[in-house]
C-alpha positions as CSV (number, residue, x, y, z in Angstrom):
1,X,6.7,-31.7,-3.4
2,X,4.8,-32.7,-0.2
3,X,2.0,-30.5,1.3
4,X,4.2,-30.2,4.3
5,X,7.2,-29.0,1.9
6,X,4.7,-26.6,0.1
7,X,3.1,-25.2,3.2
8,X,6.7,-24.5,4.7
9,X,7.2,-22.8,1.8
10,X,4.3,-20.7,1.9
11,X,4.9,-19.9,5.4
12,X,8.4,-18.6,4.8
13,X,7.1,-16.4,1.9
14,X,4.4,-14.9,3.9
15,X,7.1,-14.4,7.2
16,X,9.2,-12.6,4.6
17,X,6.5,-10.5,3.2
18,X,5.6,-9.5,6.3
19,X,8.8,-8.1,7.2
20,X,9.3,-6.1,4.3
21,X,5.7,-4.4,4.8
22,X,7.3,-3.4,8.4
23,X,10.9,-2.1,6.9
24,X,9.2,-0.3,4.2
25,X,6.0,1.0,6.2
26,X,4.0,1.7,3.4
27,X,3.1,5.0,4.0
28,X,3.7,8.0,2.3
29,X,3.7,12.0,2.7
30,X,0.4,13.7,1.8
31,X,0.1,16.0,-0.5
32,X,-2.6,18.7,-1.3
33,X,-4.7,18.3,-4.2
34,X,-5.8,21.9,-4.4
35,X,-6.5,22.9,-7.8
36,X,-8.0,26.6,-8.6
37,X,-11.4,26.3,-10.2
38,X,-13.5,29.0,-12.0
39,X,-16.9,29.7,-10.7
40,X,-20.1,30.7,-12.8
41,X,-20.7,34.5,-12.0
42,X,-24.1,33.2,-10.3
43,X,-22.0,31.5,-7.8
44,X,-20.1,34.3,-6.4
């Protein structure tokens, strides 16, 4: 393959990447991470 074959390739893949970052936006929901915790008598 020639480096201008390769680098169309590569180009392609990273077009194609990039659009599927976009659809699938990456984000998701937060949730809490509450969590009950027992404190030492001194503490209270």
């Amino acid at each position: 393959m020639s480096g201008r074959k390769v680098g169309g390739i590569l180009i392609v893949l990273f077009v194609v990447l990039l659009i599927a970052a976009l659809v699938d936006g990456g984000e998701q929901p937060l949730r809490p991470t509450e969590q009950a915790i027992e404190l030492p008598e001194a503490a209270r």
